[in-house]
Each structure stands twice: as C-alpha cells, then as structure tokens.
N, C-alpha and C positions, 0 to 999 in steps of 0.2 A: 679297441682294435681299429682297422684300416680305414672303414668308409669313411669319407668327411663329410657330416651329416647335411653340407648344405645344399652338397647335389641332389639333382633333383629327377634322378633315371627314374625311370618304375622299375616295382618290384613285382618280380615274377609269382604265382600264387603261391606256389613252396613255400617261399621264404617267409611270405604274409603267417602261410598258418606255425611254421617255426616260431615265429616271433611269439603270434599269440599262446602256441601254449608253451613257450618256455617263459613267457610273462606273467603266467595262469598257476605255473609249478612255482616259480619265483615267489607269489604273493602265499603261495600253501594248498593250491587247488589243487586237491590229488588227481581228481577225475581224468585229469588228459597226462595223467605221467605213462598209460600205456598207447600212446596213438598221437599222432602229428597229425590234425586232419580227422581224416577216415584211415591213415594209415596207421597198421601196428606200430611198433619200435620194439629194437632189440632190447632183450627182459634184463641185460646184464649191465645196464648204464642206471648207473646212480645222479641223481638233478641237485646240481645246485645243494647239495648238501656234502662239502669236503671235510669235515669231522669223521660222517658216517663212514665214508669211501677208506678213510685214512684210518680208522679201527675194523675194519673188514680185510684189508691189505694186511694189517700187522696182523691178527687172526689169523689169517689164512696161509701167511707165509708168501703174498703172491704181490710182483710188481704193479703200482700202481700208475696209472693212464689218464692226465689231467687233460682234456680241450678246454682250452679257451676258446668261444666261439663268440665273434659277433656278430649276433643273426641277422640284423637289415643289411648287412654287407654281401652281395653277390660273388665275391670273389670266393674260391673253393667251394661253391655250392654244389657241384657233384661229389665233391670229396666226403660234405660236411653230409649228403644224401646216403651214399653208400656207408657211410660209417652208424647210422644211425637203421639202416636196411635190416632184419632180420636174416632176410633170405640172401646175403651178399657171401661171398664166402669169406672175406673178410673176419668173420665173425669167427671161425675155428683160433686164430688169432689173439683177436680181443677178449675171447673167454682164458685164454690164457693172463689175462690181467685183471684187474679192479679197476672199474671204468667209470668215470666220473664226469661231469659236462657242466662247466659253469659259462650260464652266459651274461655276468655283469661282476664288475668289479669291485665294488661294494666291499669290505670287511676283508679282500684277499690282503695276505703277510706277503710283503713288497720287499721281504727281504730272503723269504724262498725263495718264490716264485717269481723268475725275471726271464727278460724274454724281449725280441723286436716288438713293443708295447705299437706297430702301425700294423701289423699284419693282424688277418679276420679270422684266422685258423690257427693258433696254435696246441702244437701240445708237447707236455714232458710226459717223458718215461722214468719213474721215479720207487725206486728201492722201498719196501716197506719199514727199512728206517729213517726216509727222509732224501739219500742218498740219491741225487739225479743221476740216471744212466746217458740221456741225450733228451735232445729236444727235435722241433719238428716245426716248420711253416717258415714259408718264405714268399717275400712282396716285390716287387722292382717299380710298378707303374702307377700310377692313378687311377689308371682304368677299374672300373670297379666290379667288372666280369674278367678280371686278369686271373690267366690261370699257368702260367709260362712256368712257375718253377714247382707244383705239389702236382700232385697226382694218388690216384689209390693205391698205386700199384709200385710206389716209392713207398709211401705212407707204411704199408703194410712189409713191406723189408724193411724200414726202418722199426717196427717195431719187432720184426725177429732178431735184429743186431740186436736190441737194446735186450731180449730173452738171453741172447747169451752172455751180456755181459751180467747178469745177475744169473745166471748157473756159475758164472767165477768167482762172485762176490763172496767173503771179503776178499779174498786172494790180490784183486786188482783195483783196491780202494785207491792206494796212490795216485792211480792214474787217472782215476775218476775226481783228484783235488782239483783240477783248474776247471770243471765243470761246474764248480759249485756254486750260487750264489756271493756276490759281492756285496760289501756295505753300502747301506743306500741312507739318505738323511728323512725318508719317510717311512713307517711302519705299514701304514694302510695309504690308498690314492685318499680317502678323506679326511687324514691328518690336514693337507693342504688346506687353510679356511674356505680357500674359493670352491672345495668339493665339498665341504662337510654339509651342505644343505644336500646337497643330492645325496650322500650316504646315508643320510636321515630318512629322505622320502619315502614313499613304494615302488618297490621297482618297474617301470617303465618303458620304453624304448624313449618317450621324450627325454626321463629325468633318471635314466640309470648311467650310472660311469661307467663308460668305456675302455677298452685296455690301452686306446689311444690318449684320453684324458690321465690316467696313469703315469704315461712317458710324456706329455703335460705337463703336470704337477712335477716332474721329476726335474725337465729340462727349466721350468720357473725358477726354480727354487736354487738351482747352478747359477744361474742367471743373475738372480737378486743377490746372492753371496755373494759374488765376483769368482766362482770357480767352473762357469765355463769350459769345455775342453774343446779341442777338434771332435774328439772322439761321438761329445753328444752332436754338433750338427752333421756328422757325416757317419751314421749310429750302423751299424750292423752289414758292416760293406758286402755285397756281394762274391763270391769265391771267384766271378768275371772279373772284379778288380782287378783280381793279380794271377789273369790269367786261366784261371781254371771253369771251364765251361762246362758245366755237370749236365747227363743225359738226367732229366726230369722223372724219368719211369722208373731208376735204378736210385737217383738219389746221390749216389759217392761216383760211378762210373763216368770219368774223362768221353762227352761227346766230341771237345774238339780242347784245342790250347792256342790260346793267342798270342802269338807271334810277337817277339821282343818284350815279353811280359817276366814276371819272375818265375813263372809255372812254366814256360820256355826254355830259359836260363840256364832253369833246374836240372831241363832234359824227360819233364812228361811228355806225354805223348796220347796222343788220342787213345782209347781203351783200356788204360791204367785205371785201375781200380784203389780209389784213397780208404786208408783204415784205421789212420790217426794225424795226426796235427798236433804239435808242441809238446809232444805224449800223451795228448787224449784221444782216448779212443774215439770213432766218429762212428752217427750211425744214420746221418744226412745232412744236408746243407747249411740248416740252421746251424748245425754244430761248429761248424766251417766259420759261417758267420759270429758264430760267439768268440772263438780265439780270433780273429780278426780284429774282432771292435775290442779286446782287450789289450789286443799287442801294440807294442811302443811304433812308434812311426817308425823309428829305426831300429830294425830287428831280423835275427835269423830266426828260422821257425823251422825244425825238425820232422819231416815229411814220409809217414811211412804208406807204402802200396804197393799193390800187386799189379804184375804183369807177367803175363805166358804160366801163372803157376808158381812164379817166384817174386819173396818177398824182399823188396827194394826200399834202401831210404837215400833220400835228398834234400837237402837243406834251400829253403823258401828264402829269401832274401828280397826285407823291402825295405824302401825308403822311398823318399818322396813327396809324391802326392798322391801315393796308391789308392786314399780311403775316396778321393775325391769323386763325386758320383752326384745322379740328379736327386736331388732331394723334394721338388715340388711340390711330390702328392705325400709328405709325410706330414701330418697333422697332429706330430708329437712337436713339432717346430713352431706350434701357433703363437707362441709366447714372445716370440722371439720378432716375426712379421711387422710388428704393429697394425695389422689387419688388413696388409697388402699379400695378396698371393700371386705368384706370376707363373709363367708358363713362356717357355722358350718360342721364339715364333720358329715356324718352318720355312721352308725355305720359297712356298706359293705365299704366304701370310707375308714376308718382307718385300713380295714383287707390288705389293695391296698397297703400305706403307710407303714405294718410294727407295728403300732403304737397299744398298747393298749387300750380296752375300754375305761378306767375311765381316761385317759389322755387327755383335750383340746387340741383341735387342730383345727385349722380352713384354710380352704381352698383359696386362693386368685380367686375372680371372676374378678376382674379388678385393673389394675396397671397402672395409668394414671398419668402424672405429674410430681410431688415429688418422688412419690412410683416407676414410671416407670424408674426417673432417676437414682435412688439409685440401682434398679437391681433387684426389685423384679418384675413375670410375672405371666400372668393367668397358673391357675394348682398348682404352687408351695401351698406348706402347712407351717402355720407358724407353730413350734414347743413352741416357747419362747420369752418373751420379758423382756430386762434387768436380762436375766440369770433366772429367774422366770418362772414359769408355767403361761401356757396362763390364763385369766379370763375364766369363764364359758360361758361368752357372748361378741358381741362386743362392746354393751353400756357400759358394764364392763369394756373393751379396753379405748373408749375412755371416760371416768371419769380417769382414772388411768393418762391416759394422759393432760388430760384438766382440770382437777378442784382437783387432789391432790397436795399436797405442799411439795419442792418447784415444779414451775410450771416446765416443761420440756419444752426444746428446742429439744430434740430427743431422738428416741429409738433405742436400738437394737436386730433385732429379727432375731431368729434363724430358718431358714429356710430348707426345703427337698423337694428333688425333685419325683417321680416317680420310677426314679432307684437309691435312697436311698442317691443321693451327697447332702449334707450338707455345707451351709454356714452361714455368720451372715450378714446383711446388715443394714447399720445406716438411720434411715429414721427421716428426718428433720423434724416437727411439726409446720410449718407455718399454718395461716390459709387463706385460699382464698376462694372468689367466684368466680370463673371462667362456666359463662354457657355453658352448650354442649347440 
C-alpha cells in the first residue's frame, strides 16, 4: 500500500503497536489477536486468515468486509483506529458483515482482489459468493498523514450502500459485472521472482509485501512485455479529474464541480448525489475511480444521481487528457523511475534556483540506482530533458520515456545545483523491480 518505505517521518505510538501485533497475529501469536496495545479490539474481526473469513460469510449467508491495511503508513490512521474501536458506533454496522483485516500481501489472488495497489486503507465489500458489491480508499498526495478523501463517516455509508446492494442480490448481478476483477498476468504479488523471496520469509514490516509492491510487480511486468498502457501510469484517476469534487464525509455527494470540466458539461451541480457510473452501482469514490481507470480515453460514461429527490441521468463525456494527474508519490511507478524520484518545485523553491515561473522544473527527492550511478543526488533540479523543456508533470516524464516511439534506451537531462553549476547526465531507462 501507499507509504514509501524510504521516508523517514516518525511513527506515531499507535501505529508502532499496530504493526507489532499485527506482525505477532501474522507469524501465529494468538495472544494479542484480542488487544492492540493495552487496547481491546472489536471481537468481530478476523486476522489475516481470509479462508476462515470467506467460509464464515458463506455460512452465514452475510457480506464479507476485506481491509487491506498498511500499518507503518499513517495515512487513514483515525479511520484504520475507529474501525478497529469496539466502543465506536461503527460497530452496529460492521457486525453486519464478516470482517476480515489483512495486513501483508503475501499469498493474496491478484486476480480477486484488485484495487489502487498505493493507497494504505483499502477495502471491498464483497458477496459471500465472491461477488464484489464496491470498494473503498482513496489517495491523492504523498503526504503520508494525508487524509483529504476517507473518513469514518463516508466509510460507514459506504458500507450501508454496499448492505443494500446484497438485500438485492442476485436481482442486480448485471450491474454488478464491470465491478468485477480484470485479468491480470500475476496470480499472487510473489509469482513476480523479484518478490518470491519475501513471500517466503516471516512476515515482517522490513520483508513483507506490500499492496504497493503488488501494483510493482504488476506495472514491471507491462513494462518488460512491451504492454505498457496510459492507464497504468496515470492508474486510478481521481473523480477531480473530470470534474467531480466529492464531499469526503458522504463519499458520492457533489461538494463542488469544476468549471469547464466534463461533470460541468454534463450540468452537475453542487449537492447532486452520484448512484451509479457506466451502470455500476457506486457506493464511494474508489468506485468512481475503478470505472475511470477502466474507461477508454475516449468515452461516454452514463451518469446516474439524485437531486431535490429526483432521479437524473447524464452522459459523462471524455477525451483528452482527462487521466492526466500528479503521480510522484505513487510507488507503484518505481519500476519505471530508474531510481530518480522528483517532486515539482513550488513556486518559493524556483525563486532559490534562479529559475522562472512558468518554466518546469522538478526537484530530485531520491537518486537510487541507475539515477544514483549516473550522478544525479537529492536537491539537484532537473532543468531539461533531451535538450527540451521539462513535461508539466512526472507522469508526463515517464510516457515521454516509456510509451512514445521509438522506445528509448536513455535520456539526457540537464541539471543545476543550488549554486547555480550546471551539468547534463545520461540516465539509462532500464526497467527493474528492485524492493526497498
């Protein structure tokens, strides 16, 4: 999932004891499956055992409730608190499902189970025959206390939407097809060789896979084949993309709609309540984001919602560069880097540099690797690449590199330092998965 292990924030004491005992349940230690800490946990969450969870759901007759959690990541940490709170009221809710909480990726079927593989929370709401009703978690920054798009209090409507779409089931299997899993070229993240030592190990917080190492393995392996798309580097667009600015607390409810966008266009309007997309029923943003990062670049998309008590539809219309967005802090892209990570400068960081406004430029945040042997280090700014002005973005970056023609074996970019020395360094374009 999201955090990229090489920052180096501290960790709040929460999270420390998370880790530890969901490291503790991991390896088989029963003793802390009742308590984080000193604290209880709710009695209706199943650890790291998704067999068990997934024969108690079919038993039971009752929808099942997967989080993906990745505990050292502080993002959703109140979410990932209350969820796990006995005394939250949350909980009248979650007793309604089969609750399960895996935190390492190890052995998960990568061809259920798919998902924005950078975010630190996710979860499906899932039929006990398999059948996903929606999904849940959403990321935008690097920050790694970013909390802009989940909340409890979305979280927890989105899992009454997903209640009633299985009081309909099967009635509304149809509409539930473009929810479903896609074909993917890996079974498990340690099919990939470069993971299969860490699926081996014990699990760890050093040496367990990530749901970020995952969409890793995923985007390598496009990579090395020549099948590449837009879609993986610019993976799970935001519903801002095109337009639609979701109030956080409600999850589908229109806070606002931006101006000259296709959610504009359409004739939303602030307070419109979304209730499906392309015919899937939606039951929060993630979901939003799944038909997104599926639909063709050029496409209508069939838009149904309420407003004043009546149900409206509209036809979404994109093309473009709608998916086009910052991709920096996704650490599903490391393969792709050559071990150069950058960060846009702002606009006091180019007054430092010399550099004009409206001139790109981007900052180096890490230089590992490839990027390290060639000469480039944290601090330097790129000015140029192949004698050209930088892209507006780094997704821009790498498309320029990865999927225009002919394909490149290297760049060269023009470099400055602080006190203004200037150089050009050739940086090779291999691609690797190497985990850190």
């Amino acid at each position: 999932m999201g955090g990229m292990k090489r920052e180096r924030n501290s960790v709040p004491a929460l999270v420390l004891l998370l880790s530890s005992a969901c490291v503790s349940i991991a390896r088989g230690d029963d003793s802390l499956r009742d308590t984080i800490g000193d604290k209880p946990l709710a009695g209706h969450w199943i650890y790291n055992d998704l067999p068990k969870a997934e024969a108690v759901a079919r038993g039971l007759k009752k929808p099942l409730l997967v989080v993906f959690r990745c505990v050292p990541c502080q993002c959703a940490q109140q979410l990932d608190a209350d969820l796990t709170d006995p005394a939250h009221p949350i909980n009248e809710v979650l007793k309604k499902y089969v609750c399960v909480r895996i935190v390492h990726m190890a052995g998960v079927d990568l061809a259920r189970f798919q998902f924005d593989w950078d975010v630190s929370l996710v979860a499906l709401m899932v039929g006990p025959d398999g059948t996903i009703y929606g999904r849940y978690g959403t990321r935008a920054v690097r920050t790694r206390t970013e909390n802009t798009h989940v909340s409890t209090a979305s979280f927890q409507k989105a899992l009454e939407r997903a209640l009633a779409i299985h009081a309909e089931f099967p009635k509304n299997l149809a509409a539930l097809a473009g929810k479903q899993p896609r074909k993917v070229p890996l079974a498990r993240p340690e099919d990939s060789p470069e993971l299969a030592k860490l699926g081996e190990q014990a699990i760890s917080r050093k040496n367990c896979i990530h749901c970020h190492m995952a969409g890793e393995a995923l985007v390598h392996h496009a990579a090395k084949s020549g099948k590449l798309t837009a879609a993986q580097l610019w993976p799970f667009p935001l519903p801002d993309n095109v337009g639609l600015v979701i109030d956080k607390e409600d999850g589908l409810a229109l806070k606002s709609v931006r101006k000259e966008s296709p959610a504009n266009r359409a004739g939303l309007v602030a307070g419109d309540v979304l209730r499906s997309l392309d015919g899937q029923p939606l039951v929060s943003q993630a979901d939003i984001q799944w038909v997104l990062h599926h639909a063709p670049q050029e496409t209508e998309l069939k838009l149904t919602f309420e407003r004043g008590g009546e149900t409206l539809e509209r036809k979404l219309v994109l093309s473009g560069n709608w998916r086009t967005t910052d991709t920096t802090w996704r650490p599903s892209l490391n393969p792709l880097r050559g071990g150069l990570h950058l960060a846009l400068l702002s606009g006091g960081e180019r007054m430092q540099y010399g550099l004009q406004p409206a001139v790109p430029a981007f900052m180096v945040r890490y230089a590992f690797r490839a990027a390290g042997k060639a000469g480039l280090r944290a601090g330097d700014v790129v000015l140029t690449v192949d004698g050209q002005p930088m892209p507006a973005s780094e997704s821009e970056l790498l498309a320029y590199c990865r999927l225009s023609e002919p394909r490149r074996k290297s760049i060269e970019l023009r470099i400055t330092s602080k006190n203004h020395d200037q150089k050009t360094v050739t940086l090779p374009l291999g691609i690797e998965l190497v985990p850190e």
